[in-house]
N, C-alpha and C positions, 0 to 999 in steps of 0.2 A: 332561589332554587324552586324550581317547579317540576317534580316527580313527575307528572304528565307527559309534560314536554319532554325531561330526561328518556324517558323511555319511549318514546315516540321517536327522538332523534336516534336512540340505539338502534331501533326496529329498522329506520332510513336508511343506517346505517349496514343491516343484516343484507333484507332485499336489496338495495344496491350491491353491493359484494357477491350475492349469488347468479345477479342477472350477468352482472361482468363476465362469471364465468360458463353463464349456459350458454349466454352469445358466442362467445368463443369458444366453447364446447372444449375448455382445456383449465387450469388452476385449482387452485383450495378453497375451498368457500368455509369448511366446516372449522376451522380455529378465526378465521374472520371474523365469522358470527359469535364463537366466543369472547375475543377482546373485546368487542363495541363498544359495551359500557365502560371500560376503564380509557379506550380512547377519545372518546366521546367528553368524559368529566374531565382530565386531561387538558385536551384543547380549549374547552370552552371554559373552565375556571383556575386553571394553573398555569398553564404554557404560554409563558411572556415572548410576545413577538410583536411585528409592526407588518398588519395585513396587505400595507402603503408600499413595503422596503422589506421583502423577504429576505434580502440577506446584510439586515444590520446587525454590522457584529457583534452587538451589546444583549442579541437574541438570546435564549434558551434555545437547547438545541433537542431536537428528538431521534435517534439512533435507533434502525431497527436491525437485531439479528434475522427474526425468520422473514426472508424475504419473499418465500412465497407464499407470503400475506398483504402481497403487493396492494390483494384488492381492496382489504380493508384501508389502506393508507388509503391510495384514491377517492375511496366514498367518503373517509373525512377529510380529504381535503377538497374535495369537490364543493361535501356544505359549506366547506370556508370560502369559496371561489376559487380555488385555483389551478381548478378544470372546469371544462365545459362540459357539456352531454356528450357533444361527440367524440370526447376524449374518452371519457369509459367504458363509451360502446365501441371505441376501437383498441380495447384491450388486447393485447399480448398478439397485433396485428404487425404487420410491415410498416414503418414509417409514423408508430400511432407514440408520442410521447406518454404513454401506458403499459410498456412490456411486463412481461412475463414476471422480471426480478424486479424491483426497483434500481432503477439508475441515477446516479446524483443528479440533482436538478435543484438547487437549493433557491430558486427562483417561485418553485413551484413547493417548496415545503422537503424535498427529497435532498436530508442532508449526508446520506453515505448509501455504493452501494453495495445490496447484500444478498446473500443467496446460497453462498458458502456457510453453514450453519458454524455459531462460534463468533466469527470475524466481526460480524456487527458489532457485538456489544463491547468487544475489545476496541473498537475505534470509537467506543462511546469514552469509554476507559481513557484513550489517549485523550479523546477531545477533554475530559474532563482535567488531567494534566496540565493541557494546554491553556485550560483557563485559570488554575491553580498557582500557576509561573507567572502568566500577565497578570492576573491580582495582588503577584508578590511588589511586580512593579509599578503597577498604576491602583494603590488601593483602592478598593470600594467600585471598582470601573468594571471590574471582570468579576462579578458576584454571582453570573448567572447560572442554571441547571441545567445539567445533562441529563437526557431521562434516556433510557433504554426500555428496549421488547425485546425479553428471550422465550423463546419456549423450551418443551422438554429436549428436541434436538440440540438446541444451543448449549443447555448444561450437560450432555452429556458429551459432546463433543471435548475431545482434553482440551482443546487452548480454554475451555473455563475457569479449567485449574490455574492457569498463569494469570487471566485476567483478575479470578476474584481475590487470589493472591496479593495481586503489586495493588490493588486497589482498596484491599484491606491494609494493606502494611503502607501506604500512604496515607491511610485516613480522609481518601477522596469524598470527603459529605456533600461534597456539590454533583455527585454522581448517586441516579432513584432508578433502579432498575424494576420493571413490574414481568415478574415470571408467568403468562399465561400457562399454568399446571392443569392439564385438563383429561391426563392420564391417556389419549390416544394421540397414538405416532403413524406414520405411513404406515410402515405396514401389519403393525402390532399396537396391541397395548402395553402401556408403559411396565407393567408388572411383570410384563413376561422378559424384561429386560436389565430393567434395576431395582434394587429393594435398599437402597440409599436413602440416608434422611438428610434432604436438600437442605433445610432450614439449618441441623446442624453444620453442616458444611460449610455455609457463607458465616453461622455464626465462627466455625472456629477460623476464618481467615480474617475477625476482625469486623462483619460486617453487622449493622441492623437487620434484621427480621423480624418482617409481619406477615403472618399469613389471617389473608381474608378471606370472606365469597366477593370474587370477582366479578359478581350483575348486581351486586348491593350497593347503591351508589352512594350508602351514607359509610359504608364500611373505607370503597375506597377513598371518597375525600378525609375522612380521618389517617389512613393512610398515608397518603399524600401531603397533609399537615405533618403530620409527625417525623416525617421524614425530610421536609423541607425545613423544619425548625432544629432537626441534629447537626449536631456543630463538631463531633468528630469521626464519625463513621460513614459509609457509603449505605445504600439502604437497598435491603431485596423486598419485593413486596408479592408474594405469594400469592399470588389469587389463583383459588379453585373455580375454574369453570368450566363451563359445558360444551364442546365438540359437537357445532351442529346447531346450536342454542337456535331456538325458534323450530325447525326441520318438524313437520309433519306429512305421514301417507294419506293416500288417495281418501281413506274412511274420516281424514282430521284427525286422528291419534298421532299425539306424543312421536318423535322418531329420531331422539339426541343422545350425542355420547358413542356413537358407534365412528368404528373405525373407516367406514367405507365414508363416512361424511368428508374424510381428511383431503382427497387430492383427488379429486374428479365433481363432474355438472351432480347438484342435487338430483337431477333427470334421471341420472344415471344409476340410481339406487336406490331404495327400497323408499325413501321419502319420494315426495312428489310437488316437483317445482310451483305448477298455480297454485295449491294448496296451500304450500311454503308461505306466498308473496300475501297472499291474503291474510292465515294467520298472522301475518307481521304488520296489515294495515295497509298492504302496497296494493297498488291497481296493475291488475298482469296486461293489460292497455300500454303502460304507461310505465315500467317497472324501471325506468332511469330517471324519474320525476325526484324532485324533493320534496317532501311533503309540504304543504301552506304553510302549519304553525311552523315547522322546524324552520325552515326556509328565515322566516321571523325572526324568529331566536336568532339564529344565525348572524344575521343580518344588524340586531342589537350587539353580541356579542362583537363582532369586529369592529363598530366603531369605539366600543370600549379597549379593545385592545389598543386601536391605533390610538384616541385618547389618552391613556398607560404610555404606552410608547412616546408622545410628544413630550406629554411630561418628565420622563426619564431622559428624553433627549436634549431637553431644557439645562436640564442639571449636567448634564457630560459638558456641552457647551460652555458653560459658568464653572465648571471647573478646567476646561482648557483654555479659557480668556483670565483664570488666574493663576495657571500654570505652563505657561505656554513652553516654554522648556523640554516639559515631558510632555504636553499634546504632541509636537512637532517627533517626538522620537515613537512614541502611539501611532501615530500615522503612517511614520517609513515601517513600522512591523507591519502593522493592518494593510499596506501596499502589495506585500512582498516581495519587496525590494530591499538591496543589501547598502549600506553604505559603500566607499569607494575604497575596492581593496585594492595594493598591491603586493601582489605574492609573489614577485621577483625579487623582492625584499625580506626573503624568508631562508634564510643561512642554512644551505644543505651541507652537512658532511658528506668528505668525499667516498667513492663507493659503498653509497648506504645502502640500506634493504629500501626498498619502497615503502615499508610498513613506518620505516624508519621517520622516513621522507615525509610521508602522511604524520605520523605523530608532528613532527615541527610546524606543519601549516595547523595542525588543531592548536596550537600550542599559540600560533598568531589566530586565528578565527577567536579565541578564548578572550582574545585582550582586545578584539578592534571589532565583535559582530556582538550585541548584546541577546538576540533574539535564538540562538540555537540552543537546542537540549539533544544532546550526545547521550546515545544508548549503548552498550555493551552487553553482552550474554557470559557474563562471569569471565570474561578475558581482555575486560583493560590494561593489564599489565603486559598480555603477549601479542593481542590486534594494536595493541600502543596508543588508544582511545586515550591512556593514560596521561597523553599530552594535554588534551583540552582540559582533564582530570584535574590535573598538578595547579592548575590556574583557573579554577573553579570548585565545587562543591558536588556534593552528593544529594538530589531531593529527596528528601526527609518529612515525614507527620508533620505537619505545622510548621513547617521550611522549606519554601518554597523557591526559598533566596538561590540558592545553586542553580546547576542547568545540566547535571549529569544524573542519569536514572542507569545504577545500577539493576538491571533486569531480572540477574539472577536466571539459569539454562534454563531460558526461554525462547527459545529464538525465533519461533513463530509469535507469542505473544507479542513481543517485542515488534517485533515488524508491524503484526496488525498496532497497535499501540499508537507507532509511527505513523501509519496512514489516517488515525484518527486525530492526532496535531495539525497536521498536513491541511485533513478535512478542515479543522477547527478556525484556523488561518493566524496569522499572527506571530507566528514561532516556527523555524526550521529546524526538521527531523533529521538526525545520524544515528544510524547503528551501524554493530560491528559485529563479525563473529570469524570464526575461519571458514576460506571458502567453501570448503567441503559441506559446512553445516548451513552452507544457503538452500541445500536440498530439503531443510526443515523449513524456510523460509519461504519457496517456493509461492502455496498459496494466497501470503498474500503481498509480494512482490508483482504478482498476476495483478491482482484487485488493486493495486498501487497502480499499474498500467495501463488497468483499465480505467481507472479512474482522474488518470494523468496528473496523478500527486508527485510533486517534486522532493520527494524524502531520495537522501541521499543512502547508498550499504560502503559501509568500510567490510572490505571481504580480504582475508589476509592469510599467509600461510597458502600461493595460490597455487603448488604445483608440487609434484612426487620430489622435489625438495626439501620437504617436512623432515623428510630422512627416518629418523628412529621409529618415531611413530608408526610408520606403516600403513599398508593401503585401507585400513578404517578410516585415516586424516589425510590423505594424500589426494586432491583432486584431482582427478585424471577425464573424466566426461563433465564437469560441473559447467567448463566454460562454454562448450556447447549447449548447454541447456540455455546459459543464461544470454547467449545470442541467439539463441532461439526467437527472443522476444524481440531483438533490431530488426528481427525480419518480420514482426506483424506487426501489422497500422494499427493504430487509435480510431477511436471514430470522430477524430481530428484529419484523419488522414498521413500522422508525423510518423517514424519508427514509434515504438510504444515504450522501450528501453533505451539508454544509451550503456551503451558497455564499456570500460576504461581500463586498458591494463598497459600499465606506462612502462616504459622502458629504460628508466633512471631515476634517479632523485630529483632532477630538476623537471624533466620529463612528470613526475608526481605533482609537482606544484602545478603546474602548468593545466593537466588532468581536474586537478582539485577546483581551479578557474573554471575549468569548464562545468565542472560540474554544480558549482554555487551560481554558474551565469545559466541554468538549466532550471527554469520555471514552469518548465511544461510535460514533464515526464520524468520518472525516478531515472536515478543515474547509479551503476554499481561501478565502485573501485575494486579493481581488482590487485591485491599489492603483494610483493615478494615477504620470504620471511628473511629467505641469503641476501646478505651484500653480493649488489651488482656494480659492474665495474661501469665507470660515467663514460658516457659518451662523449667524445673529444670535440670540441666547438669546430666548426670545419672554416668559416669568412667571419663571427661577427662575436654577439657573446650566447653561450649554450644556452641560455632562456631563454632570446630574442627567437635563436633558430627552433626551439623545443615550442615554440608557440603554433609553430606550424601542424603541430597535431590536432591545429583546432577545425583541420579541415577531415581528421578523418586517419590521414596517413599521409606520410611526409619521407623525404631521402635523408638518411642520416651520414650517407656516402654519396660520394655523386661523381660520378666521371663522365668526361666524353664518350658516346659510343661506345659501351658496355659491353660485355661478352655475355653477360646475365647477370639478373637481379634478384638478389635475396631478401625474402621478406619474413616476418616474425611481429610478436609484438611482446612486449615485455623484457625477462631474462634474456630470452632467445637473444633477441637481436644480440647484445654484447658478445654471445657466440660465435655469430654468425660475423661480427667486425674482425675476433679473434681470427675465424678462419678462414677471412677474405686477407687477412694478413699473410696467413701461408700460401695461399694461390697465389697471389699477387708478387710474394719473392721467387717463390718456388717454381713456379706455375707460367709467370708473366700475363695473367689475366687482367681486364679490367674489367670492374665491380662493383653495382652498385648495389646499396642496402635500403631499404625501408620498413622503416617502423611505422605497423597499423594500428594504431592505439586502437581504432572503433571500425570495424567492417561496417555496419549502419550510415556513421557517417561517412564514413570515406565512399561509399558506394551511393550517396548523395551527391556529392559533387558533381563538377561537369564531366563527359566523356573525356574531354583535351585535358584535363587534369587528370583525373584516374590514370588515363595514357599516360603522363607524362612521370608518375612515379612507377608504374607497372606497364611495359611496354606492350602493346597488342601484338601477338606474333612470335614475342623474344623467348628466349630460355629464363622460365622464373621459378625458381627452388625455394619452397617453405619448409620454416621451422618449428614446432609447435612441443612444449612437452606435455599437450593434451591431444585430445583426439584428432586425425589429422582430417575430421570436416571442418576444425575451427577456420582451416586455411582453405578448403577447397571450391568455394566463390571468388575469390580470389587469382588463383594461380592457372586459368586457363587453361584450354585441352591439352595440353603438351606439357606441362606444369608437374613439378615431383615435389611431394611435403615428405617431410621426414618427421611424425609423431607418434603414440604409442596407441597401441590397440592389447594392451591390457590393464589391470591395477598394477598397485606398487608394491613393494616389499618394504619391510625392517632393514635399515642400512644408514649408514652415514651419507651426506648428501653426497658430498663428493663420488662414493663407491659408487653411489645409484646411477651419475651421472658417467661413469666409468661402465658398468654396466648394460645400460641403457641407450650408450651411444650418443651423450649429450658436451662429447667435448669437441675442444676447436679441429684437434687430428682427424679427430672419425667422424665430423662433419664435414669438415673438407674433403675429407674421402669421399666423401658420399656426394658434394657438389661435381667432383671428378670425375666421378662413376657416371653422374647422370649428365654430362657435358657428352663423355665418350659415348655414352647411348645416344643421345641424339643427332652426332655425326652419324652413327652407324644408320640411323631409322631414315638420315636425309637422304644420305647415302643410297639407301635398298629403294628408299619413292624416286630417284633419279632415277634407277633402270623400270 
């Protein structure tokens, strides 16, 4: 330990972080400058990693919530190497691996990203999970720490309440979260806002509490002992600091703790930048330099890390050359990759609910995928999560043996949670809830997409079928939302979602394939709560032919030379079979059907295949019992959807669908209706 050096590399740390943001005349400098010294001691004597091999998995991890403290990450990891100058100086630029938020880069040290206040430290929360489960199975292997950065926005944000909960009530001690408390928020101070006492909070969820001064560096390495020596609680570490820390005006007076320090150039306010740089030791020449000694330090510090690191890596090795059994099954987790399933071997009842259908593939994932942890939001028993349930356990304090996390109504935590396993690697993410309530889910189902985490949603209960319930539980716009996201890229270039709303039981299993063979972007199930009626095998066996949805959308009807094509996905279609049966006797039409499990992918394919289940030109009628944009990319200019453009009511399903116009007579009517209108429109464009 050398005090000197410590606060010399904080100071490195300040001016770096402020130059970031005067260059770019946009960010937060003033809580930057407050962490410094808790990041600082941090990286350089607690945070086990391999400076060689940034993302070996045997790391520590670091999780930040406030993510527009981007800069301060940067400027510590810059002294680590892993950026350049010109990285920094191209801060929150077009094209500069230094935006505005942090985006995952876990190459470069950026292991989640964060921006959404809250979300970080819950994906710290899962990651911590995640390591909690593989140390059940590989002991002594997965020992490592998950540290977390929140600030005041973070805890005040509610998904805290969920994280610090399931993270107290698990007894996560391999989870050290450090609160920078510095009493200024955007655009107030913190007093004007809450009069909450933070400490008791985490204490009564179960957790450790320490509060420090946060620029004392002997305070926080005691800290950070203590917390890494508790063996059953998760740990808050309260540090009081200063907003702005360093910040002086034009005269060299004092200018910290003010609000205006939070989210604009020091230039910009009442402090004044040269001044700033100098009081802190920096050269305003040269304000992207690193200092000589730190530079040093630095420089010593990482090869003691990578050193630490071989030798730990020594020992993993000599325990999988006397374990090779469990090396070999460590390895397919750490891949992520699944062993070889086959889910055509998964016995559906005949017209099940899809929820149904989904519970029996959990029910085989349970017995034949060792690596998943299945989440819930207090409704295993009716999203039918309960399958994987029954053939599994519940993660418990100091039981890590199971792989289902009751979440308790959370379903935002819960999701962030998920994308923090995801992040973590090793383990596959499920949760579940009903449809309706993905609209709690929302933000970080985004952060999952953007992140292009493969966490799976069981979304159940998907349509004004709920019945009694009524339109508080009845999704009626939700699917629209949630294909919202097929239609926006990754900055992979791929859709960013895939969306799945199967159209049978076997149709589910099939769905379910798809979605465990999807390592590159979350995937949502979208599942019935009613028994639907099975779709009839048309040439071969219905799984063989249900495999076809892996292109998107597929004919579950198929004639020569059609008179029109009806399309749907889900319930619908068995509808629309029902009253392609009345045209067809009645009528003497011929008709074909297609089920679009995923608009995203189906609109992937080729033109000549799109063409060839939805003809260019033809009469194509949709079915939806959600909003009728689900269908309207699809169904071409001439094209008539039949869905609803209001909520739902209190009713039995059936009434609803009586009501609502959702049976085979009154959709047949309605393909009739819109056959007779279009003779009449060819008709009127002939003269």
């Amino acid at each position: 330990m050398n005090q000197k050096i410590d606060n010399l590399a904080a100071d490195n740390i300040r001016a770096l972080a402020i130059s970031m943001v005067e260059k770019a005349n946009s960010g937060h400098p003033g809580g930057a400058m407050g962490g410094a010294d808790f990041m600082h001691i941090l990286y350089t004597e607690y945070l086990d990693f391999d400076p060689t091999q940034m993302d070996w998995p045997f790391r520590d991890r670091f999780f930040m919530d406030a993510g527009h403290l981007s800069a301060l990450m940067y400027a510590q990891y810059y002294l680590l190497g892993n950026y350049k100058k010109e990285d920094i100086q191209q801060f929150r630029q077009w094209g500069s691996v230094t935006p505005g938020h942090p985006e995952v880069d876990v190459l470069r040290g950026i292991e989640n990203t964060s921006g959404p206040l809250g979300q970080g430290h819950a994906m710290g929360v899962g990651a911590a999970i995640a390591a909690k489960f593989l140390d059940a199975r590989f002991k002594g292997l997965f020992d490592h720490k998950i540290y977390g950065f929140i600030t005041d926005g973070g805890v005040q944000e509610e998904i805290s309440q969920g994280a610090g909960r399931i993270a107290g009530h698990l007894g996560l001690n391999n989870f050290i979260m450090f609160y920078d408390s510095n009493d200024v928020q955007l655009s107030s101070m913190t007093d004007e806002v809450t009069s909450e006492d933070t400490a008791m909070k985490y204490k009564a969820w179960g957790w450790n509490v320490i509060t420090i001064d946060g620029h004392d560096h002997s305070e926080i390495r005691k800290a950070l002992d203590t917390a890494n020596n508790e063996t059953e609680r998760p740990t808050l570490i309260i540090g009081k600091t200063i907003m702005g820390k360093g910040c002086v005006t034009e005269d060299g007076s004092m200018y910290e703790g003010e609000c205006e320090l939070h989210g604009k150039p020091i230039g910009d306010t009442k402090a004044d930048y040269i001044k700033t740089l100098l009081n802190l030791k920096a050269n305003p020449e040269d304000p992207f330099a690193i200092f000589e000694e730190v530079a040093s330090h630095y420089s010593d510090i990482l090869s003691k890390k990578a050193e630490k690191a071989s030798l730990r890596k020594q020992q993993i090795t000599k325990w999988e050359n006397e374990n090779p059994a469990l090396a070999q099954k460590m390895q397919l987790f750490l891949s992520g990759k699944l062993p070889e399933l086959d889910l055509s071997k998964v016995a559906q009842k005949p017209n099940a609910a899809t929820r149904d259908a989904s519970s029996a593939v959990l029910a085989y994932l349970a017995e034949n995928v060792e690596n998943i942890i299945v989440s819930s939001a207090d409704l295993s028993n009716s999203d039918k999560t309960d399958g994987f349930l029954k053939k599994s356990s519940v993660l418990q304090k100091n039981n890590f043996e199971g792989a289902f996390l009751q979440a308790g109504v959370a379903e935002l935590t819960m999701t962030s949670i998920a994308n923090g396993i995801a992040l973590h690697g090793g383990v596959v993410p499920v949760v579940a809830t009903f449809f309706v309530f993905s609209d709690y889910m929302k933000p970080a189902i985004r952060l999952a997409a953007i992140q292009e985490l493969p966490v799976k949603y069981v979304l159940t209960h998907d349509s004004f079928r709920v019945g009694e319930d009524g339109p508080t539980h009845q999704p009626i716009e939700q699917e629209a939302q949630m294909r919202l996201l097929e239609k926006v890229k990754n900055h992979s270039g791929h859709q960013s979602l895939l969306a799945l709303r199967p159209a049978d039981a076997i149709e589910t299993s099939v769905a379910w394939d798809m979605a465990l063979k999807n390592i590159k972007t979350p995937t949502a199930l979208i599942l019935s709560r009613q028994g639907i009626k099975d779709i009839p095998a048309a040439y071969t066996t219905r799984y063989e032919e249900a495999t076809e949805a892996k292109k998107g959308g597929y004919l579950v009807k198929k004639t020569q030379n059609p008179d029109i094509t009806l399309i749907a996905n889900g319930s619908e279609v068995s509808t629309l079979i029902d009253a392609a049966l009345i045209l067809e006797k009645e009528h003497n039409l011929k008709i074909n059907i297609a089920s679009i499990i995923s608009e995203g992918l189906f609109k992937s394919q080729s033109k000549s295949y799109q063409e060839s289940i939805i003809p260019k030109g033809k009469l194509v009628f949709g079915l939806t019992a959600g909003l009728p944009v689900n269908l309207e990319g699809l169904i071409g200019d001439s094209g008539k959807i039949v869905g609803l453009d209001h909520f739902g009511y209190s009713a039995p399903a059936g009434v609803l669908d009586e009501k609502f116009g959702f049976t085979s007579q009154h959709v047949s009517a309605e393909i009739l209706k819109y056959i007779e209108e279009s003779k009449t429109e060819a008709k009127t464009q002939s003269f």
